[in-house]
Rosetta silent file (secondary structure, phi, psi, omega in degrees, C-alpha in Angstrom):
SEQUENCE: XXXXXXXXXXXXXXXXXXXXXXXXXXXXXXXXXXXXXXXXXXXXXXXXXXXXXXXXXXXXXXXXXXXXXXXXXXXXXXXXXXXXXXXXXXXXXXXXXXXXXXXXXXXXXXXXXXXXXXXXXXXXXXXXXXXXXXXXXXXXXXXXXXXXXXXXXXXXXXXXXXXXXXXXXXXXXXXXXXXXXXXXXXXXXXXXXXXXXXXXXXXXXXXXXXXXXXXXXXXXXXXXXXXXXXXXXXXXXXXXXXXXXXXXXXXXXXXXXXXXXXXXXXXXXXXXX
SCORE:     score description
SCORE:     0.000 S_00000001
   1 L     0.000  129.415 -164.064   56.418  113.429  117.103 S_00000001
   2 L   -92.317  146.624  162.242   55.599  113.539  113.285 S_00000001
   3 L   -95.315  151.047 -179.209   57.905  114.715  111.304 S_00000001
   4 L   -68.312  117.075 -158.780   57.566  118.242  108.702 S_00000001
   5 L  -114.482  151.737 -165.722   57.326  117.861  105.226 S_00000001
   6 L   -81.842  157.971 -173.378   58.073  120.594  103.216 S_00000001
   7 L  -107.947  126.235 -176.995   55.044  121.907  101.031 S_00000001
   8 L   -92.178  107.230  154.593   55.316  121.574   97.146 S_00000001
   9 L   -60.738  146.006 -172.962   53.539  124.287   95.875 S_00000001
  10 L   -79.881  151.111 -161.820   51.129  123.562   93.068 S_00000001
  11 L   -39.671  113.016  168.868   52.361  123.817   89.681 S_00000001
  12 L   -61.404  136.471 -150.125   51.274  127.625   88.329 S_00000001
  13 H   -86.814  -19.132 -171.056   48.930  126.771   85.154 S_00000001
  14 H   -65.118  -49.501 -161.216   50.579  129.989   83.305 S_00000001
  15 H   -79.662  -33.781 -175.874   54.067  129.228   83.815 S_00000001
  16 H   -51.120  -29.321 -159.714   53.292  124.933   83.405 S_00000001
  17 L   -98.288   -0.912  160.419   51.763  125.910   79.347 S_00000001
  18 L   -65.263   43.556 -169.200   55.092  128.095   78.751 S_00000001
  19 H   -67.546  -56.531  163.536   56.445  125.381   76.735 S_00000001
  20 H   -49.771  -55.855  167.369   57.106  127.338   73.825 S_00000001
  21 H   -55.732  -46.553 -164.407   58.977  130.262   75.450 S_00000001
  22 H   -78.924  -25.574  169.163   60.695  127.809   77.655 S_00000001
  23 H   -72.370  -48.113  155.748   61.983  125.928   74.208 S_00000001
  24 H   -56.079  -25.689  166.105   62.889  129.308   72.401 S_00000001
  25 H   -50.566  -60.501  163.855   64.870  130.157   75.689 S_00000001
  26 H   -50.707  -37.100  170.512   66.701  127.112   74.676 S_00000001
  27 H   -63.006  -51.526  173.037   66.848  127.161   71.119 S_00000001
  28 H   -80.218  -18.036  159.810   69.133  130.276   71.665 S_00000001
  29 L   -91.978    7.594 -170.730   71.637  129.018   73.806 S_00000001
  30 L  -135.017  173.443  150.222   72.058  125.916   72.129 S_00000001
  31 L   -52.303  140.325  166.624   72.446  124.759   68.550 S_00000001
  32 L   -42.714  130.012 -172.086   69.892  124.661   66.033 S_00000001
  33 L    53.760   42.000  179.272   67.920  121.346   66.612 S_00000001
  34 L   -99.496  -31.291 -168.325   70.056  120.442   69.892 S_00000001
  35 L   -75.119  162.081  167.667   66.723  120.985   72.523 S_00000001
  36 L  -127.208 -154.284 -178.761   64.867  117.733   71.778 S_00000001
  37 L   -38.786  147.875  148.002   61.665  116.466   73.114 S_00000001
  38 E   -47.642  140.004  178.618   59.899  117.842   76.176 S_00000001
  39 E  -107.591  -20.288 -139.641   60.721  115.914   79.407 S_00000001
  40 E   136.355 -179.058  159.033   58.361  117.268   81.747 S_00000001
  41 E  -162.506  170.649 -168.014   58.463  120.674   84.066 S_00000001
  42 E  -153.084  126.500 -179.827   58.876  120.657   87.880 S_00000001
  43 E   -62.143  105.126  165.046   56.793  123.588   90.558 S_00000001
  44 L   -96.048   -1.397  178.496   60.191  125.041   92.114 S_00000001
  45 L  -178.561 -140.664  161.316   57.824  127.809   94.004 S_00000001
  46 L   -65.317  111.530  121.568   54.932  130.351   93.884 S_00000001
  47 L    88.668   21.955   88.772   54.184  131.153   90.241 S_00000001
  48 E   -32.885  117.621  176.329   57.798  129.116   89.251 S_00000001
  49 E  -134.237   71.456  148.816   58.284  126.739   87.037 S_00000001
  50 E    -4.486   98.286  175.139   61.061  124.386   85.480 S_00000001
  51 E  -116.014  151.269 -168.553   60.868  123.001   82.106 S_00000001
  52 E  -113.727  130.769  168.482   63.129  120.152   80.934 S_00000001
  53 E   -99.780  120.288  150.568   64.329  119.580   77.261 S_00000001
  54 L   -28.463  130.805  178.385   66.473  116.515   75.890 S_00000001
  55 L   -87.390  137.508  172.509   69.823  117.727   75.215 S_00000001
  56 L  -107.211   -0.362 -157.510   70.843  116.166   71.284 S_00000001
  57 L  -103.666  136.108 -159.355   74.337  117.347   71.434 S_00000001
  58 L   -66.922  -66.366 -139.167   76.441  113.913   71.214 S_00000001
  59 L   -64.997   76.653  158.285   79.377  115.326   73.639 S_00000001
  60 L   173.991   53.306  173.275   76.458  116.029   76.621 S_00000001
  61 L   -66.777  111.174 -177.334   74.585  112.478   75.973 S_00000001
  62 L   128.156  -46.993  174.026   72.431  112.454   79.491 S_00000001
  63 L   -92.198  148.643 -149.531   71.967  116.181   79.965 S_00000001
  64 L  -123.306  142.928  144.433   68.962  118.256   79.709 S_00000001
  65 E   -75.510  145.261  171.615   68.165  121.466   79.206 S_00000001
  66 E  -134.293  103.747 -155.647   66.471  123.529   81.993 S_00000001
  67 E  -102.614  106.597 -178.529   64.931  126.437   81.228 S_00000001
  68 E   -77.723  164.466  155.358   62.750  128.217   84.587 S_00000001
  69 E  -115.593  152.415  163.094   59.845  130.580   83.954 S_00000001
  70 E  -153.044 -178.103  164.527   58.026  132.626   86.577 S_00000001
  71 L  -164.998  164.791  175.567   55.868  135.568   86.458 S_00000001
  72 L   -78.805  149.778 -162.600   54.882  138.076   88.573 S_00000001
  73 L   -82.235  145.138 -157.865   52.199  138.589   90.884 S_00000001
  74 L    52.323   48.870 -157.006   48.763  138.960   89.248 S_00000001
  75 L  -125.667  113.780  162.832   51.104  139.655   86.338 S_00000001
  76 L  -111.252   51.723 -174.920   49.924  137.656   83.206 S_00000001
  77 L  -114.971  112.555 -153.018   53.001  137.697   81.049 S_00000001
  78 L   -82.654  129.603  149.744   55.363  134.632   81.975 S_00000001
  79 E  -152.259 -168.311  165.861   58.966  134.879   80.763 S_00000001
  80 E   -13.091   94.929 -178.431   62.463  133.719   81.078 S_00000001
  81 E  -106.919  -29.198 -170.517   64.116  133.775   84.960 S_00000001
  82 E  -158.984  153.532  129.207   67.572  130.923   83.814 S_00000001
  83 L  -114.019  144.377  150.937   68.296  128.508   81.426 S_00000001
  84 L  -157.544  167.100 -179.594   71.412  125.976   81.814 S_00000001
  85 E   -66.189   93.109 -175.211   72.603  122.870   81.029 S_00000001
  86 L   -88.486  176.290  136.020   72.151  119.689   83.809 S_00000001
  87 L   -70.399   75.107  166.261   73.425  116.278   83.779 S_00000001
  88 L   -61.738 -168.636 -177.243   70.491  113.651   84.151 S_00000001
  89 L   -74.330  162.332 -158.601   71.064  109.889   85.073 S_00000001
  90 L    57.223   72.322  124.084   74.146  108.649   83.208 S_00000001
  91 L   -87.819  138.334  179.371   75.088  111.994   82.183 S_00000001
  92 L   -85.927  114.611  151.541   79.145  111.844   81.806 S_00000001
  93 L  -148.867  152.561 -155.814   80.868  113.992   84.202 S_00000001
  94 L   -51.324  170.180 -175.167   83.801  115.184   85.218 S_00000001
  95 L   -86.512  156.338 -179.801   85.642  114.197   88.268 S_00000001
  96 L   -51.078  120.585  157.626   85.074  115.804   91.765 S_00000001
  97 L   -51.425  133.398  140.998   87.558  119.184   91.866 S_00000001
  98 L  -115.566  148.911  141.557   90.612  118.751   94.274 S_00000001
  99 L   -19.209  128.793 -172.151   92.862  121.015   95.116 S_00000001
 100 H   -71.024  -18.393  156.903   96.146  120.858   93.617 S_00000001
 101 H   -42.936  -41.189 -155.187   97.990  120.019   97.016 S_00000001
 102 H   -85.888  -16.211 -166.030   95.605  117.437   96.801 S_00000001
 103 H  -104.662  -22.300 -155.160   96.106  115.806   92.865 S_00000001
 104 L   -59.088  137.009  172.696   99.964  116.354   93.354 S_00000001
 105 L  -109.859  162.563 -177.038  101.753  112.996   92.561 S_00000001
 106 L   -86.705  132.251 -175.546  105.446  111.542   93.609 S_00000001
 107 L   117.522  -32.347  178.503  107.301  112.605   90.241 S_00000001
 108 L   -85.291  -11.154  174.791  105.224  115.599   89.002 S_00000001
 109 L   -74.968  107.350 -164.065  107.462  117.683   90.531 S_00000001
 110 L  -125.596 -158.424 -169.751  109.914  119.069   87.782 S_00000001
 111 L   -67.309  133.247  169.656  112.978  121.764   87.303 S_00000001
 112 L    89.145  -28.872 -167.403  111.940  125.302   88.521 S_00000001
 113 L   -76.892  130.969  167.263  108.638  124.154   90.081 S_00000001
 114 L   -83.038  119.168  169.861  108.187  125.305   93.716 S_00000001
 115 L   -98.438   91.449 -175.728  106.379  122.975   96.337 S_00000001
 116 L   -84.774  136.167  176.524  105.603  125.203   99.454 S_00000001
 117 L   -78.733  112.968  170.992  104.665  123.381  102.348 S_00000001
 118 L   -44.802 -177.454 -148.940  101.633  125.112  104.315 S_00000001
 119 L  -142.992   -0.950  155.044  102.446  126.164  107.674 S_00000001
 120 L   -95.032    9.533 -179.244   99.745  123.525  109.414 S_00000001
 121 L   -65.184  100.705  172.157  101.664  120.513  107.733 S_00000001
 122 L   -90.894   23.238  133.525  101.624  118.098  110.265 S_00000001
 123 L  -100.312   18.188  161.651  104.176  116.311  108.923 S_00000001
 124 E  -115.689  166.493 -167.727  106.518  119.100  110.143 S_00000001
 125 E  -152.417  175.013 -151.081  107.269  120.472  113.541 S_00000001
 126 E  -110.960  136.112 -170.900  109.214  123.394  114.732 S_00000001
 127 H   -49.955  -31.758 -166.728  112.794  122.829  114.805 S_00000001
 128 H   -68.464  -14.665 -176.014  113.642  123.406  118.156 S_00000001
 129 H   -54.474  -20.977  173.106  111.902  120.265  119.039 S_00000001
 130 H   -68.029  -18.052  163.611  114.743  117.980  117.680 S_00000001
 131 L   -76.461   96.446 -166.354  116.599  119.705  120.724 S_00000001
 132 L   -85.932    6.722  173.367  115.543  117.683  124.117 S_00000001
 133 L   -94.365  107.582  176.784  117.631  119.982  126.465 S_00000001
 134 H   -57.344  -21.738  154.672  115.596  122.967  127.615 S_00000001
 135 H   -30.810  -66.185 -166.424  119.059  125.122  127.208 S_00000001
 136 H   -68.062  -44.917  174.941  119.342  124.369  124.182 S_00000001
 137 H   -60.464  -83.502  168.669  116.382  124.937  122.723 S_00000001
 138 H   -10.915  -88.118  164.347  116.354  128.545  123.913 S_00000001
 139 H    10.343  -92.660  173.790  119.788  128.597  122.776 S_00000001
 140 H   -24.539  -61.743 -157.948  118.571  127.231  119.390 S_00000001
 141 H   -73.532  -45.665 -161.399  115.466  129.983  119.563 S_00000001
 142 H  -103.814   -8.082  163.561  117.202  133.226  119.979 S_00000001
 143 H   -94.730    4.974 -171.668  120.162  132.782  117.797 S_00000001
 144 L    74.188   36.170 -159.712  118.324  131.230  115.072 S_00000001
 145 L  -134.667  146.996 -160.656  120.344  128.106  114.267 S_00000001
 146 L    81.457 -120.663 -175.593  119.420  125.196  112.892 S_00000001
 147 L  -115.715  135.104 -136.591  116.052  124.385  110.621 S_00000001
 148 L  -105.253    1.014 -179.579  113.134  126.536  111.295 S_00000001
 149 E  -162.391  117.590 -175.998  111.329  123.115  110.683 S_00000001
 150 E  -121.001  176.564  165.254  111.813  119.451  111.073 S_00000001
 151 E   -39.687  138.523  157.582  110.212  115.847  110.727 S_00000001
 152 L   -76.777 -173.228 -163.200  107.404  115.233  112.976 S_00000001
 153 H  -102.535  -39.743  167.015  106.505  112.398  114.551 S_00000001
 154 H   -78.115  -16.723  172.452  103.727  111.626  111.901 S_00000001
 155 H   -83.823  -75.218 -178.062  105.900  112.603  108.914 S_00000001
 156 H   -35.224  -52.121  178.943  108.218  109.993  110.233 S_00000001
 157 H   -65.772  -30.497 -165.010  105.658  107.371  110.789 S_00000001
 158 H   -93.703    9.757  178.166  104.132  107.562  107.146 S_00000001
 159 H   -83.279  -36.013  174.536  107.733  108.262  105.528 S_00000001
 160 H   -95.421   -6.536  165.876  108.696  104.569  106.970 S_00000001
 161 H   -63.264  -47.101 -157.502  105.189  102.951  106.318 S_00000001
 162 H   -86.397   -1.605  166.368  105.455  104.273  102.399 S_00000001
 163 H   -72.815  -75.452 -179.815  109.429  103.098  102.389 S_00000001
 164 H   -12.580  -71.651 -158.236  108.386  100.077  103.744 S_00000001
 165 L  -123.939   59.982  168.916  106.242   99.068  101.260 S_00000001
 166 L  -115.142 -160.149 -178.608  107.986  100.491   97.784 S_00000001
 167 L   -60.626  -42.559 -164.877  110.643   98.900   96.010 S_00000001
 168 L  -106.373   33.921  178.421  113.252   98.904   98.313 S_00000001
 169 L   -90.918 -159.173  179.388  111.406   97.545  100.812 S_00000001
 170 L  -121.052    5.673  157.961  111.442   93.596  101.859 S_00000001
 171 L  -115.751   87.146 -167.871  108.474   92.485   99.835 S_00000001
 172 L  -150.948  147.492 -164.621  109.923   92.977   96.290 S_00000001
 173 H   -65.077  -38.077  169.660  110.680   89.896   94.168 S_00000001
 174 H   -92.052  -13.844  169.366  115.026   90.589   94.351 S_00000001
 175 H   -67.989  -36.692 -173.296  114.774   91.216   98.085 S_00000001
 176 H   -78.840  -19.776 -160.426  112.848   87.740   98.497 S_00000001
 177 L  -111.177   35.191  169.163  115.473   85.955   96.255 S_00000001
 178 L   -73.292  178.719 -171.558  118.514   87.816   98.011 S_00000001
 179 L  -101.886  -10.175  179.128  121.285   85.586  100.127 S_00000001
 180 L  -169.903  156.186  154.277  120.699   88.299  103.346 S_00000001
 181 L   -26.994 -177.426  142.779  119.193   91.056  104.367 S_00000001
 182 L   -69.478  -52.051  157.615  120.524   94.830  104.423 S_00000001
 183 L   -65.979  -17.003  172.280  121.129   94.924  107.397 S_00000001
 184 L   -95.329   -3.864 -175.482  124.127   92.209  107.836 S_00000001
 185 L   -89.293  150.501 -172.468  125.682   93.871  104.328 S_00000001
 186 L   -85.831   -6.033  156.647  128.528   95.982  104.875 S_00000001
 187 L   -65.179    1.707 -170.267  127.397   98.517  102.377 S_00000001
 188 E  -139.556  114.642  144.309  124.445   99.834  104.262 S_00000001
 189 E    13.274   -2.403 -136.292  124.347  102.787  105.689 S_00000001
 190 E   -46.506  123.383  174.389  122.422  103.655  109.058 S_00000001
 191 L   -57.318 -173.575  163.915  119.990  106.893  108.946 S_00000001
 192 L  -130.250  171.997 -156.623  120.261  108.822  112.025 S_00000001
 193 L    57.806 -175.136  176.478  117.612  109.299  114.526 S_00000001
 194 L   -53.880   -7.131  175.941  115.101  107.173  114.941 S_00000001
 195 L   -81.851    5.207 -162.294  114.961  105.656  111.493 S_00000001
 196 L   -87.204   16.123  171.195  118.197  104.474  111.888 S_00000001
 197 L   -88.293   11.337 -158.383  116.062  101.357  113.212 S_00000001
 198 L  -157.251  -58.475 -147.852  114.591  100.131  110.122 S_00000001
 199 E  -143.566  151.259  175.782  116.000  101.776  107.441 S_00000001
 200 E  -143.805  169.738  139.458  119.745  103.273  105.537 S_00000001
 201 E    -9.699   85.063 -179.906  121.759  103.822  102.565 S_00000001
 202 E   -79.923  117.130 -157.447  122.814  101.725  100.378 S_00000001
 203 L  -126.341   37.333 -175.854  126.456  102.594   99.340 S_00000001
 204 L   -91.164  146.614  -31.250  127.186   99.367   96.784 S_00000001
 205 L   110.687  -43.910 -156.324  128.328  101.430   93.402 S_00000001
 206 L   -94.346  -49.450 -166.989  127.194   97.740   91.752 S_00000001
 207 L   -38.044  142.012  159.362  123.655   97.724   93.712 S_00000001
 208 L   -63.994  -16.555 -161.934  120.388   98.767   91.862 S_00000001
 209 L  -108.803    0.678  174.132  119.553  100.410   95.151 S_00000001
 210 L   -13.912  114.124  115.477  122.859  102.619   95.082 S_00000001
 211 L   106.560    5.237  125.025  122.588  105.562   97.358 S_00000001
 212 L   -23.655  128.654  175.398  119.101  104.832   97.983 S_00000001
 213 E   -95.363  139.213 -172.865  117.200  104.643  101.132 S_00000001
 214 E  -125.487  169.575  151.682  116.341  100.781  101.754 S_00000001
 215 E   -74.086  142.582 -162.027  115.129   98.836  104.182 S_00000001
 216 L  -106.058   15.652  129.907  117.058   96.864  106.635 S_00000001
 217 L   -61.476  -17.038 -168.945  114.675   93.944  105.691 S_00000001
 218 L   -91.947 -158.149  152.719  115.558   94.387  101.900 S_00000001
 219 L   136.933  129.130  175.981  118.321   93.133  100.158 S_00000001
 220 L  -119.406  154.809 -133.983  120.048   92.017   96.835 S_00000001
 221 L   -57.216   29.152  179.351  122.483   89.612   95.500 S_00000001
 222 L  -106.960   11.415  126.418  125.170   92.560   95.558 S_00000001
 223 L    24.330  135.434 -158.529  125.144   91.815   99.258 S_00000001
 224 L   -74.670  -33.358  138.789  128.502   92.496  100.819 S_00000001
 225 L   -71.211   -4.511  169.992  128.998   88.684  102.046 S_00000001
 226 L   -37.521  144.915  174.055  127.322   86.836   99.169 S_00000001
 227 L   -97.320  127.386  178.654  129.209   83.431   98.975 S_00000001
 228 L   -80.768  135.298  163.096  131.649   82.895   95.909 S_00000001
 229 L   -93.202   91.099  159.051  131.482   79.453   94.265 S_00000001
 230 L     6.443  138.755  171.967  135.275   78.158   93.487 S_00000001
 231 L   -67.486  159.319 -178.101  135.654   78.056   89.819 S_00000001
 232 L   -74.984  155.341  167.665  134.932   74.786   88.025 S_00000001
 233 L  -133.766  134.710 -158.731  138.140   72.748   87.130 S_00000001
 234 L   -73.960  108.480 -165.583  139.148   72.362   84.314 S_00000001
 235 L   -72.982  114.087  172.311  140.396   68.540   82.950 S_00000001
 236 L   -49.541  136.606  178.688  143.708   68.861   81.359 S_00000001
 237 L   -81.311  160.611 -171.035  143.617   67.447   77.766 S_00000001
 238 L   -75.893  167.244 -167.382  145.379   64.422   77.246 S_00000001
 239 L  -124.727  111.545 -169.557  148.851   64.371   75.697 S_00000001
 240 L   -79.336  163.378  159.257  149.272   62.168   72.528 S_00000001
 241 L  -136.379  100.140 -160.361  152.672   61.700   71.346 S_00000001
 242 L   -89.052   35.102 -170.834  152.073   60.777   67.736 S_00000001
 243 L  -129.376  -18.105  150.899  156.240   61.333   66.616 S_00000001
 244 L   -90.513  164.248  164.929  157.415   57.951   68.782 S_00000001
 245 L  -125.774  161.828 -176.054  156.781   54.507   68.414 S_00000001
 246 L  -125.324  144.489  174.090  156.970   51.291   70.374 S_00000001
 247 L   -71.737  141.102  164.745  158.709   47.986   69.044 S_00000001
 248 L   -69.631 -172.842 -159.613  156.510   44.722   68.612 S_00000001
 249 L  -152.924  140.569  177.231  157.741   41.222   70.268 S_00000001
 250 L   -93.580  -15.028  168.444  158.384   38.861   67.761 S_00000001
 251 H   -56.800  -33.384 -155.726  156.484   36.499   70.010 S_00000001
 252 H   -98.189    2.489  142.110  153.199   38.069   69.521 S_00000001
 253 H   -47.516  -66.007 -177.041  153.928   38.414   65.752 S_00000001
 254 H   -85.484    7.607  172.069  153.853   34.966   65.553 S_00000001
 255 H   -91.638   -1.741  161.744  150.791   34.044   67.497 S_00000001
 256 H   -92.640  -10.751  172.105  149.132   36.740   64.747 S_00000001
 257 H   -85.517  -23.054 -158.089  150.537   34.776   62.219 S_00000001
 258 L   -87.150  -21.627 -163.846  149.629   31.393   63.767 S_00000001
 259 L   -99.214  -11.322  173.569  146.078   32.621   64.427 S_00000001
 260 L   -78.653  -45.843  151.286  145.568   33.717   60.819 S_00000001
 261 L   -20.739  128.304 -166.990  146.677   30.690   59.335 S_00000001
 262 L  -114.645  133.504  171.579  144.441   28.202   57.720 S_00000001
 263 L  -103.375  107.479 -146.758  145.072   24.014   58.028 S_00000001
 264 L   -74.009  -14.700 -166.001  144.771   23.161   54.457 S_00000001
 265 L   -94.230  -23.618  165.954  144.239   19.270   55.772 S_00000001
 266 L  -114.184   49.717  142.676  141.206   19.967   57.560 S_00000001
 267 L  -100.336  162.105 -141.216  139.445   21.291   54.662 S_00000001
 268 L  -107.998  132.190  164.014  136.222   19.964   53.232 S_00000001
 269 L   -72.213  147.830 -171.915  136.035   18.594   49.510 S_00000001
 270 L  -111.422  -19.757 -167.424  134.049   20.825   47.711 S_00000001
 271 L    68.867   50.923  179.825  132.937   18.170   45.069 S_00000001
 272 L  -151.548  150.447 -173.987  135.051   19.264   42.133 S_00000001
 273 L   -95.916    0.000    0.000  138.321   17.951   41.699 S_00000001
C-alpha cells in the first residue's frame, strides 16, 4: 500500500510576477526601507501565492515578511489576500505560553494575592476521607464539620519527596556535619498522620530550622544532646614573693671567695721586671 501525497498545485504565473504589489503590501505595514530583498514565493493553492521579503528591522533579525496574493477565477487583477510578520530559522522568539497555574513559583505569592485551587487538584481529596469509620463520615457529611478538603495521597507523596530534598532535608552541608539526626533531638516535633514518619517541627528558638518542618534525617549542631567539652584549665600563675629574703651561709661565701681568688706564686714572668 503506497502511501498519498498531497498535490502542490503549480505556482499561478499572475500571482508568482506580483512582486511589486506583494512589496508595496509590505512597505505599508512596515517601516520605510524595513522589507529587504526578495526571498522567494511559495504555491499555497489554486491561483495563491506567498511572497517572502527579508525583514531589516534589527529587533526581528530572522523574520520575514509574508505577503499572499491570489486572484480570482479567470479574473486578471491579482491583489492583496494577508500580509504578516514570520520568524525564519534563527528568528528570536519568545517562550512557549503557559498558563499562569502553570509559571507560578514557591515565593511569588505575596500580601492580598489569592491562589484558588481548581476543584480537579489531585493533590486534594474530599474531607470526609480523613474519616475511616463509615459513621463518621456521614456524620462528618451532613453536619458539615471539618475541611471540605484535605491532603491526598499524592499531595502527600510529592509534599515529602520536595521536603526531602530542600534545605531541611538530610543532604544539606549542616545536616551532614551535625552530631545526630532530628530525630533523637528533643526539640523535634512529630507531624501527625502519616508524615509523622519522616518528618516534624523543629522547636529549638537557637536552631536555623526554628519552627520549620525538617526531616527526621536532618539535623544541626543545636541538637538537643550535642556533647559539651569541659572548659580548658587554666594554670595558676606563679607566686613571687619579691618583699622577703633568705640569709647566705658563710660557708658558701667563702668557697666564692676561695674560687675567685688568684695564687700570685703560680704566676708566669711576663719578661719585665
Amino acid at each position: 500500500m503506497s502511501r498519498t501525497r498531497a498535490r502542490v498545485p503549480a505556482p499561478d504565473q499572475a500571482c508568482a510576477a506580483a512582486v511589486d504589489l506583494a512589496r508595496a503590501a509590505a512597505e505599508e505595514l512596515a517601516r520605510p526601507g524595513e522589507p529587504g530583498e526578495h526571498l522567494g514565493f511559495e504555491s499555497e493553492g489554486d491561483r495563491i501565492v506567498t511572497h517572502y521579503f527579508a525583514c531589516l528591522d534589527r529587533a526581528y533579525r530572522g523574520w520575514r515578511w509574508a505577503i499572499t496574493v491570489t486572484r480570482a477565477s479567470r479574473a486578471k487583477k491579482v491583489t492583496v489576500s494577508e500580509a504578516v510578520l514570520l520568524p525564519g530559522a534563527g528568528a528570536l522568539l519568545a517562550p512557549e505560553w503557559l498558563p499562569w497555574s502553570e509559571r507560578l513559583r514557591p515565593g511569588d505569592l505575596g500580601v492580598g494575592d489569592l491562589l484558588p485551587s481548581p476543584e480537579d487538584d489531585d493533590r486534594l481529596a474530599p474531607g470526609f476521607t480523613e474519616v475511616l469509620d463509615d459513621t463518621d463520615r456521614q456524620m462528618v457529611f451532613e453536619y458539615g464539620l471539618g475541611r471540605a478538603r484535605v491532603l491526598s495521597a499524592i499531595g502527600r507523596d510529592r509534599a515529602a519527596r520536595r521536603w526531602h530534598a530542600g534545605e531541611h532535608g538530610p543532604h544539606t552541608p549542616i545536616a551532614h556535619a551535625a552530631p545526630a539526626q532530628c530525630s533523637t533531638c528533643g526539640f523535634y516535633w512529630l507531624l501527625a498522620g502519616e508524615l509523622r514518619l519522616s518528618f516534624g517541627v523543629c522547636a529549638n528558638e537557637y536552631a536555623p530550622d526554628d519552627g520549620k518542618v525538617v526531616a527526621a534525617d536532618h539535623g544541626c549542631g543545636a541538637h538537643s544532646e550535642a556533647a559539651v567539652l569541659p572548659p580548658p584549665v587554666e594554670q595558676a600563675i606563679p607566686i613571687l614573693d619579691d618583699l622577703g629574703y633568705d640569709l647566705m651561709e658563710e660557708e658558701a661565701g667563702s668557697l666564692a671567695e676561695e674560687a675567685g681568688s688568684v695564687d700570685e706564686s703560680a704566676s708566669e714572668e711576663f719578661g719585665h721586671s
